[in-house]
C-alpha positions in Angstrom: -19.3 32.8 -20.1 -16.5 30.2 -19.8 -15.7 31.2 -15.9 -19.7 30.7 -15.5 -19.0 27.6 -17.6 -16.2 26.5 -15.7 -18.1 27.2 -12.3 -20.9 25.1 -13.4 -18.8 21.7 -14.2 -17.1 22.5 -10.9 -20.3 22.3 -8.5 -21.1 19.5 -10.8 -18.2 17.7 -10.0 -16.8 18.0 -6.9 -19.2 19.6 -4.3 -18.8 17.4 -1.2 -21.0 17.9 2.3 -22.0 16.0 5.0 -24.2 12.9 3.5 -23.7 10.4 1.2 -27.4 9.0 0.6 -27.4 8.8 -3.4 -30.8 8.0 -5.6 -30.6 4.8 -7.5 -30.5 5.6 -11.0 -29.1 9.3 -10.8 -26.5 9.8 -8.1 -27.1 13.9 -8.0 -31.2 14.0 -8.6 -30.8 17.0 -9.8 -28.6 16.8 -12.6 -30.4 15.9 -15.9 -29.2 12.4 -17.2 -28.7 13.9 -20.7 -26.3 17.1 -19.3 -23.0 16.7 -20.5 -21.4 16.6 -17.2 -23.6 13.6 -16.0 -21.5 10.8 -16.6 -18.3 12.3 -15.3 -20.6 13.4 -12.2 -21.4 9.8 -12.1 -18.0 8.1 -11.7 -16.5 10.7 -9.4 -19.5 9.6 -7.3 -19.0 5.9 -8.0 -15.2 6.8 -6.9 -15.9 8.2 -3.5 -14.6 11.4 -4.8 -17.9 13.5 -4.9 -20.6 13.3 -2.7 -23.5 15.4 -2.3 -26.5 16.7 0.2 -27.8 14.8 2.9 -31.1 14.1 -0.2 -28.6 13.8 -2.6 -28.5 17.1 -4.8 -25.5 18.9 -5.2 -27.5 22.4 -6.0 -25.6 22.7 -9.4 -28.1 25.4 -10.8 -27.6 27.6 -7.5 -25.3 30.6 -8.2 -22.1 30.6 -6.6 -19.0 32.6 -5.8 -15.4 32.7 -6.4 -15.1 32.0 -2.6 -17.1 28.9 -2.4 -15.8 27.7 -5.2 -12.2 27.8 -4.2 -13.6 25.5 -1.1 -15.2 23.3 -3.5 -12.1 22.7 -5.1 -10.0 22.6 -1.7 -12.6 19.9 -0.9 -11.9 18.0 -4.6 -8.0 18.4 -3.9 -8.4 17.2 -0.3 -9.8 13.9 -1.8 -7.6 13.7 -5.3 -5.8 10.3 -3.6 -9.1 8.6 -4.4 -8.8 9.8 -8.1 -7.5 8.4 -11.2 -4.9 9.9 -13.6 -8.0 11.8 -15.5 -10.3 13.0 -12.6 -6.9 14.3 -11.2 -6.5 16.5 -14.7 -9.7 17.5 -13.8 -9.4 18.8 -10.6 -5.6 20.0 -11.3 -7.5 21.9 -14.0 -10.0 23.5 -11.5 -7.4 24.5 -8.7 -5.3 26.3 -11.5 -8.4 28.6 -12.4 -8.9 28.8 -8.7 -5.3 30.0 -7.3 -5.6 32.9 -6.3 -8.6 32.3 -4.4 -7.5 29.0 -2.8 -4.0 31.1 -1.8 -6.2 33.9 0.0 -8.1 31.7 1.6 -6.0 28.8 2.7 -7.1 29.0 6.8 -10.5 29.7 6.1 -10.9 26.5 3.7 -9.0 24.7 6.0 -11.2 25.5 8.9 -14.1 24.2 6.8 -12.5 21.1 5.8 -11.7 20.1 9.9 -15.3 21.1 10.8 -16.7 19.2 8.1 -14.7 16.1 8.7 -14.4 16.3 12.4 -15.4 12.6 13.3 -14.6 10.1 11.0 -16.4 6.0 11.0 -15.5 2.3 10.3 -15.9 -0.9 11.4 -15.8 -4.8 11.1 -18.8 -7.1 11.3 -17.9 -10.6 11.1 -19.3 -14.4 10.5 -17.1 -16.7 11.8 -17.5 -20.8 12.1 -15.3 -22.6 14.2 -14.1 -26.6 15.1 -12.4 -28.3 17.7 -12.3 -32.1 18.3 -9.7 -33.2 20.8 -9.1 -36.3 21.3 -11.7 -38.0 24.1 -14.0 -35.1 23.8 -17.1 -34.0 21.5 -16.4 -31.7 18.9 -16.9 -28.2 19.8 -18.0 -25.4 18.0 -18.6 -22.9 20.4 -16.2 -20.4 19.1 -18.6 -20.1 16.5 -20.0 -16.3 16.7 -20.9 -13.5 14.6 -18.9 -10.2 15.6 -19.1 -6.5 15.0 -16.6 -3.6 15.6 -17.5 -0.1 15.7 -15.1 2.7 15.9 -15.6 6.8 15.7 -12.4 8.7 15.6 -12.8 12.7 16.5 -10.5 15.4 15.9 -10.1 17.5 19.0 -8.0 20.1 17.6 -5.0 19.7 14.9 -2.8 17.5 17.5 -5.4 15.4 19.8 -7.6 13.1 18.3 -10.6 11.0 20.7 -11.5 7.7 19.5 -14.1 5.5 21.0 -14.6 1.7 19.9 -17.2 -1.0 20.6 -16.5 -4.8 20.2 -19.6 -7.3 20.4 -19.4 -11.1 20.3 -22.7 -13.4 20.0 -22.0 -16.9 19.8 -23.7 -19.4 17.8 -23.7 -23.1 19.6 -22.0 -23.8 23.2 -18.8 -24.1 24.3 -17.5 -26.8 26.7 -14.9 -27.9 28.1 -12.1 -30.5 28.5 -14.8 -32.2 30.3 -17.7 -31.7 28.5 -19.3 -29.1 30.3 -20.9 -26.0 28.7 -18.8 -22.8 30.2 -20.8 -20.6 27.3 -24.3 -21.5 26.0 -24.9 -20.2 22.2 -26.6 -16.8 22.4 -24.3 -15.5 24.8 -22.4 -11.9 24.3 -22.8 -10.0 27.3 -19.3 -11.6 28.7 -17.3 -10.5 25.0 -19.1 -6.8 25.2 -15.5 -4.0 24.9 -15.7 -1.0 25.1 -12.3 1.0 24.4 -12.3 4.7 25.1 -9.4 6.8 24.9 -7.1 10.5 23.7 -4.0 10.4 21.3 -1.4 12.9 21.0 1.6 14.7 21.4 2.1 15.3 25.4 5.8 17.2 25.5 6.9 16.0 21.9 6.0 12.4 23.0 3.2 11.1 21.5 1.2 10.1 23.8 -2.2 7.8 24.6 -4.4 7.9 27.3 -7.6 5.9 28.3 -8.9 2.3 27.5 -7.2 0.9 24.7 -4.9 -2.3 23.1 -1.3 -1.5 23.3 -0.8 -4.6 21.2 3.1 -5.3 21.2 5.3 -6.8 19.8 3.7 -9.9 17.3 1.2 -10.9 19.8 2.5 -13.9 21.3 2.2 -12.7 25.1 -0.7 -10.5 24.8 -3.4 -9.3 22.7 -5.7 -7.4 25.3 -6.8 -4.2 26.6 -5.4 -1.8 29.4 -6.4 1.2 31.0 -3.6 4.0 31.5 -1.3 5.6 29.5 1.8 4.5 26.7 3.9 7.0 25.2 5.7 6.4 21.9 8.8 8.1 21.1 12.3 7.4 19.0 12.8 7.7 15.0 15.8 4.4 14.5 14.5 2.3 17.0 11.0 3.2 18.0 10.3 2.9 21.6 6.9 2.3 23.5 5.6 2.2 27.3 2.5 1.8 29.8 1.6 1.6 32.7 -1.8 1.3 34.4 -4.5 -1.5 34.9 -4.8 -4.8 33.0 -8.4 -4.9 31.5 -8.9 -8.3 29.8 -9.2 -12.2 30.9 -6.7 -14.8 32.1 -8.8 -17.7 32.2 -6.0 -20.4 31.4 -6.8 -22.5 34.7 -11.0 -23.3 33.7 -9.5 -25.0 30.6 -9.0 -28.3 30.9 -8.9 -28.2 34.8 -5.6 -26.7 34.5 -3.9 -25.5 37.2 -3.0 -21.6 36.2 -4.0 -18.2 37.4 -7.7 -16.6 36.6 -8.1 -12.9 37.5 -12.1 -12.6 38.8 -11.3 -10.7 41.6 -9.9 -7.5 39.8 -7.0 -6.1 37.4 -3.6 -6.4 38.1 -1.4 -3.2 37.6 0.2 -4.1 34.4 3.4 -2.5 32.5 5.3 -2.9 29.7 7.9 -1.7 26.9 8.9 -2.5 23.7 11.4 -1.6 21.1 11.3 -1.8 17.4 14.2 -2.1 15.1 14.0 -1.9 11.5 17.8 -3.3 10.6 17.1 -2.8 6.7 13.7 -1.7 4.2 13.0 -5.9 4.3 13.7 -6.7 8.2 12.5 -5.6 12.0 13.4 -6.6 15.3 11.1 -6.5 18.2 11.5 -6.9 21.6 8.6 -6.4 24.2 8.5 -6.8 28.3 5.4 -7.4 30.4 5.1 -6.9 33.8 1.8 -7.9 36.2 2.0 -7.0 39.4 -0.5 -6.8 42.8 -2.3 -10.0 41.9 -5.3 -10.4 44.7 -4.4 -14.1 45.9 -7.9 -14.9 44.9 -6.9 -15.3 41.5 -4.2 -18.0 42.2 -5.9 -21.5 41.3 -2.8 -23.7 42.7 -1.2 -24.1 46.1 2.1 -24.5 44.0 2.1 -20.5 43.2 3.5 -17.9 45.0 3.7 -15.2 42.8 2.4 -11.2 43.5 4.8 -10.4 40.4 4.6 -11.7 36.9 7.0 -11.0 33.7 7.0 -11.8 30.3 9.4 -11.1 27.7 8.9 -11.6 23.8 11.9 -11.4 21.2 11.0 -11.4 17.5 11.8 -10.8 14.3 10.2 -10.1 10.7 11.4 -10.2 7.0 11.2 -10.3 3.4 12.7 -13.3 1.8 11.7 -12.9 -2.1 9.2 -10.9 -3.6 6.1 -12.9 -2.2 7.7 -14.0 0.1 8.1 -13.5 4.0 8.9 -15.3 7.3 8.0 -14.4 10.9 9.8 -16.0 14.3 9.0 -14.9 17.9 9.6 -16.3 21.2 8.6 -15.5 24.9 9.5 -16.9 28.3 7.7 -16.0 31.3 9.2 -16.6 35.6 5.7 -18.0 36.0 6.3 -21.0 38.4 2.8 -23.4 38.2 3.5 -26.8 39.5 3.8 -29.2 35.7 3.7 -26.5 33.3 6.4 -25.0 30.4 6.4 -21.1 30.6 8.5 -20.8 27.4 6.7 -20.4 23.9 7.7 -19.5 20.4 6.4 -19.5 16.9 7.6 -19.2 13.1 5.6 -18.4 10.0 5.9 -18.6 6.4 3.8 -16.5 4.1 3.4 -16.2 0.3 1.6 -13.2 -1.1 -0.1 -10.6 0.5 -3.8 -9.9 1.3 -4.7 -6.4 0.1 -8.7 -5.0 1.5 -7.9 -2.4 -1.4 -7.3 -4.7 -3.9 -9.9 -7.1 -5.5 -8.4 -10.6 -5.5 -5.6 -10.6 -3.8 -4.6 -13.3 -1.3 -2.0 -15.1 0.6 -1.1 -18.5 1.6 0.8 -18.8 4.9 1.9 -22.0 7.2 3.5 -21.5 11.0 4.5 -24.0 13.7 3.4 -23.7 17.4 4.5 -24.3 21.1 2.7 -21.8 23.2 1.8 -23.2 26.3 -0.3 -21.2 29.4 2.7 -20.6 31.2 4.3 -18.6 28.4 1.1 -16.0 27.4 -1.1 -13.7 29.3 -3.9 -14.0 26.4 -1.9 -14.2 22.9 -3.7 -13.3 19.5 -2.0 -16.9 18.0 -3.5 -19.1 20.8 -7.0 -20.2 19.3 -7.0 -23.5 22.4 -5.0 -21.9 24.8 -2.1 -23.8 25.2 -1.8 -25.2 22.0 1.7 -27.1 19.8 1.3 -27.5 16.2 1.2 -26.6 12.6 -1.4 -24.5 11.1 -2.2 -23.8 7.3 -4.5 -21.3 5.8 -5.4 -18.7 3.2 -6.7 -14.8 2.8 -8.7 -13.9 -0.3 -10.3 -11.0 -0.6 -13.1 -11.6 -3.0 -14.4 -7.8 -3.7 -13.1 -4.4 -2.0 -12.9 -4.4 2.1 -14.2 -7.9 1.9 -11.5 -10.6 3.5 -11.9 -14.6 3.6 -10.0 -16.6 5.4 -9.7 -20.4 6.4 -7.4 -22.3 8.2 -6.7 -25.7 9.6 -4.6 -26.2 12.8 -3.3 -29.6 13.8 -1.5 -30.6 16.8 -1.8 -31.0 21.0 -3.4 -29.1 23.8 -0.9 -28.9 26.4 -2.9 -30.3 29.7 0.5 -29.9 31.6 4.1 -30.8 31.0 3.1 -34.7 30.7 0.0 -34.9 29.6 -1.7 -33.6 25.7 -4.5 -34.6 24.0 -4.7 -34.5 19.8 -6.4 -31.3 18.9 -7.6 -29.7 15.4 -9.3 -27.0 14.5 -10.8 -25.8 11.7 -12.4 -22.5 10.7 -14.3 -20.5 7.6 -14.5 -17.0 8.3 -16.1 -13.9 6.1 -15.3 -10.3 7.3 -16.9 -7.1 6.1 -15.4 -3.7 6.6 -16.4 0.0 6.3 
């Protein structure tokens, strides 16, 4: 009576298949609301810990074996990090009446556990709204888009994993520019449609990556694009990384402003780079990262004043913890980019109070940096939001509710036209992001 007991609170609690499609009132329909175990049924389900069939029962009344039940319980123990103090008693409770069988069927369950969780979802949707008013031209809000991220992750065996990842962009209102002229009418996403595809694992002991991917490196400030090819990752001290293959996003610094710059239409470049990474202490890292484009189809080259078939980049950095909440961020790149009038050296520092947790409900931070990152100095870098831009940002992270994320900044200064001439710029942006 108490092992049938005992089996019976089990399937109530922690059976977990494919399916997470819950009724409204009762999250198991199956499970009478007066039953003893329903409430404790309810908040492991409320947790994430349990879930049940694809039409929500669990099939508590069905007889079951020893065996299954030690997979039941593999399955609750596989999940206990999403568990408090007492749903961990619980299932610490279960796997001691269930060690024996758990012991003799250690591969088996595991086998079961891969199969069931073989390809794993998330995701971002976004709603951003965006400002710029420079100085001489009408404010513009084309920036302005709502966003979505999908990503499915596979396992292909106990090493390799397969993960493929769709971006979308569709922009609200029109972008112009320096001149007034709409380069993007609102409604437009076909242009900001990625599509990253690509294999991760150990290749020889080096971990290795292979496909259509972001090899973001270092903190950004050079490049924060995609690549087809490979990178392989290797080192325990100082952590070591390098690609090579095809450059797969935009340089479109010359149709800003009537710039003079380079704008790669006419194919990819063969791109490399490297990077190390330092940690000197628990509270500070070192980076260092060097980019290479090469076989540059003279098509692409939007000034007389540039002879280039070879472009490198280099980016020096560093991170660290100055007081509790407190942190501060410096980085700096250089380029041998020769365009007739403008700087190829860039840098920016950042001070940040707090930190933004998705897992935890109100959390936030407060952060401030000062900018100088002109064309010359980038390929496309994630801090660039006017593409060649000098001044001093402030903004804020709050994240309202679990895997919800606000943020707002407000970023003052000059577009760099060339080395003579800027125009007064600032931007402003609200932005709301959902993840799953």
């Amino acid at each position: 009576m108490k092992k049938k007991l005992v089996a019976s609170l089990a399937a109530a609690m922690v059976m977990g298949v494919a399916g997470t499609s819950f009724a409204a009132s009762n999250p198991f329909v199956d499970v009478p609301t007066k039953h003893w175990s329903y409430d404790a049924v309810s908040k492991l389900a409320q947790a994430g810990i349990v879930d049940g069939y694809a039409d929500g029962k669990f099939m508590g009344d069905k007889m079951l074996s020893r065996y299954e039940m030690a997979q039941i319980v593999a399955k609750a123990m596989a999940r206990s990090d999403k568990a408090d103090a007492a749903q961990k008693a619980t299932i610490d409770k279960l796997a001691a009446e269930f060690k024996t069988e758990l012991e003799g069927l250690n591969v088996r369950v595991t086998a079961v556990e891969n199969k069931i969780d073989n390809v794993k979802w998330g995701g971002e949707i976004r709603e951003r709204f965006d400002s710029v008013k420079q100085e001489g031209f009408a404010r513009d809000t084309g920036n302005s888009h709502s966003y979505v991220d999908m990503w499915a992750t596979a396992q292909i065996n106990p090493d390799w994993i397969g993960k493929a990842e769709y971006e979308s962009k569709k922009h609200l209102s029109n972008s112009v520019d320096a001149k007034g002229n709409v380069i993007r009418a609102g409604g437009d996403e076909g242009e900001d449609n990625t599509t990253r595809v690509f294999v991760q694992g150990p290749l020889f002991g080096v971990k290795t990556t292979v496909g259509k991917f972001n090899p973001f490196t270092g903190y950004g400030l050079v490049i924060d694009d995609s690549m087809t090819g490979a990178q392989f990752e290797f080192g325990n001290v100082v952590k070591a990384r390098v690609g090579y293959g095809k450059y797969a996003g935009n340089i479109d610094n010359a149709s800003l402003a009537n710039r003079p710059g380079i704008n790669f239409t006419n194919g990819s470049p063969t791109y490399a780079f490297g990077e190390l990474d330092y940690a000197v202490n628990k509270n500070t890292n070192v980076k260092f990262a060097y980019h290479n484009l090469s076989n540059i189809n003279a098509a692409d080259v939007t000034t007389a004043n540039m002879h280039q078939d070879s472009i490198h980049y280099t980016e020096i950095g560093f991170d660290t913890k100055l007081a509790a909440d407190w942190s501060f961020m410096a980085t700096y790149a250089k380029s041998n980019l020769d365009i007739a009038n403008q700087d190829n050296k860039g840098y920016l520092t950042q001070v940040t109070y707090k930190a933004a947790d998705l897992k935890k409900e109100k959390s936030y931070d407060i952060y401030t940096n000062y900018r100088n990152i002109p064309i010359g100095s980038q390929i496309d870098s994630t801090w660039d939001y006017a593409r060649g831009i000098k001044g001093v940002q402030v903004g804020f992270d709050y994240v309202p509710t679990t895997n919800v994320k606000v943020n707002a900044f407000y970023l003052t200064g000059k577009n760099i036209i060339d080395a003579n001439t800027t125009v007064d710029a600032k931007i402003y942006r609200a932005q709301v992001e959902f993840f799953f």
